[in-house]
N, C-alpha and C positions, 0 to 999 in steps of 0.2 A: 200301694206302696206302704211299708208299715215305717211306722218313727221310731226315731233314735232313742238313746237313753244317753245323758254325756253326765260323764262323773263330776261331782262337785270338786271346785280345787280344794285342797286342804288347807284351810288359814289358819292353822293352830299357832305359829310359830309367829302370827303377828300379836295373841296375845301375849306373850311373857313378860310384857312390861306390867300386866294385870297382878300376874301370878307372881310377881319379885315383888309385891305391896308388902310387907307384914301382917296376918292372918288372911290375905284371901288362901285360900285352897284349890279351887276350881275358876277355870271359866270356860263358857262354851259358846259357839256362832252356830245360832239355827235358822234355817228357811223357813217361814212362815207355813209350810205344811209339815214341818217337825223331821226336816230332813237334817242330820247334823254337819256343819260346816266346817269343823273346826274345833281342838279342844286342847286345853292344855292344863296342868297341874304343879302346884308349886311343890318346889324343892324338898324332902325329908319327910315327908309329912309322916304319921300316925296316924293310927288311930283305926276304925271300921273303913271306911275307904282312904288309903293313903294315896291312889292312884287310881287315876279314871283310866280306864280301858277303852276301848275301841264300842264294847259295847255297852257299857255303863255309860258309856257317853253319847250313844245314841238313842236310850231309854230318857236319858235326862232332857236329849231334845228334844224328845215328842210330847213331854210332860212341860217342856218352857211354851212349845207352840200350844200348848193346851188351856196352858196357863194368860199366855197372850192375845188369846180370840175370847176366854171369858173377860181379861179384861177390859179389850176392847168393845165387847158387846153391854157390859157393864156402864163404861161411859157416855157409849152412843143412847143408850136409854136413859140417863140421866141429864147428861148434857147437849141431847142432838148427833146426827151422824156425822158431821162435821168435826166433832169435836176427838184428838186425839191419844191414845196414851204414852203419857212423857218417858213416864218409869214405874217401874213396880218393886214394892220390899215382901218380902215373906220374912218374918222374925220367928226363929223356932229356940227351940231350949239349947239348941246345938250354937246355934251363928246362923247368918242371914246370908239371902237369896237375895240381889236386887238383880231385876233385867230392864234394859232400854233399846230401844233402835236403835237397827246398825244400819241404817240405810234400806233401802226399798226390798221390803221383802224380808227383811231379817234382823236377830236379833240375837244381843249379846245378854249371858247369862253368869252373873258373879256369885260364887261362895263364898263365905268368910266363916270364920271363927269368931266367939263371943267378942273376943275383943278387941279384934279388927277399928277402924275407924270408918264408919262405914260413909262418911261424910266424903274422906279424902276419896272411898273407894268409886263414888259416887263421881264425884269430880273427874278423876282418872278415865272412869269407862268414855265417859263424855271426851274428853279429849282424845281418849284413844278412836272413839268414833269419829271425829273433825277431821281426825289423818287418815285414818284409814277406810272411812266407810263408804267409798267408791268400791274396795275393791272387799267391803263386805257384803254387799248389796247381791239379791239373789232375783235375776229376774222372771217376771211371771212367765209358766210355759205357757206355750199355743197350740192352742188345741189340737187335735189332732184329724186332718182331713178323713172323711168317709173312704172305705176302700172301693176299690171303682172296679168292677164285674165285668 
């Protein structure tokens, strides 16, 4: 019997309370194997990427999951496997990169601009993840049975 493939649902349209911040730009929902969930982009923007695409947004996820297991591998060696990661900032000359859990399996990824507040932006993702990260959560697949002769 061979297995299914079932398409991620699109949760783009739960972040736009992210992307109406002032400076963020981006945000995006990834599966913990760098599958993208979800993505969406603030209003008017400028500049080199004004708009995420379909598939600038699913290179950006496989670069957050990438980003999220060295995190993770980072902590667990300093602090125990027990121990997990809350959030992460990448600060670049552009504007900053912060991602957090979204619930099991997944994770939310923010853009801003230098001048962003990245404190409020901080706050925000968290509350956006208290409402909605039931239906961020990306669960683990299962394995797939041997085929049977």
């Amino acid at each position: 019997m061979a297995g299914t493939i079932s398409r991620l649902p699109d949760v783009g349209w739960m972040l736009r309370p992210l992307t109406g911040i002032p400076g963020v730009r981006h945000a995006v929902v990834v599966s913990e194997d760098g599958l993208r969930m979800g993505h969406d982009s603030a209003e008017g923007l400028t500049g080199e990427v004004s708009r995420l695409g379909v598939d600038e947004a699913e290179s950006l996820a496989a670069a957050c999951a990438a980003l999220t297991v060295t995190s993770q591998s980072t902590v667990s060696l300093l602090f125990g496997d027990e121990a997990g990661v809350r959030q992460l900032m990448i600060e670049s000359d552009s504007g900053f990169v912060l991602f957090t859990s979204a619930g099991q399996g997944a994770s939310l990824g923010v853009a801003t601009d230098t001048e962003a507040d990245v404190g409020l932006v901080a706050q925000q993702m968290q509350l956006l993840v208290a409402k909605i990260g039931a239906h961020l959560s990306s669960q683990p697949r299962e394995p797939m049975g041997r085929p049977t002769s």
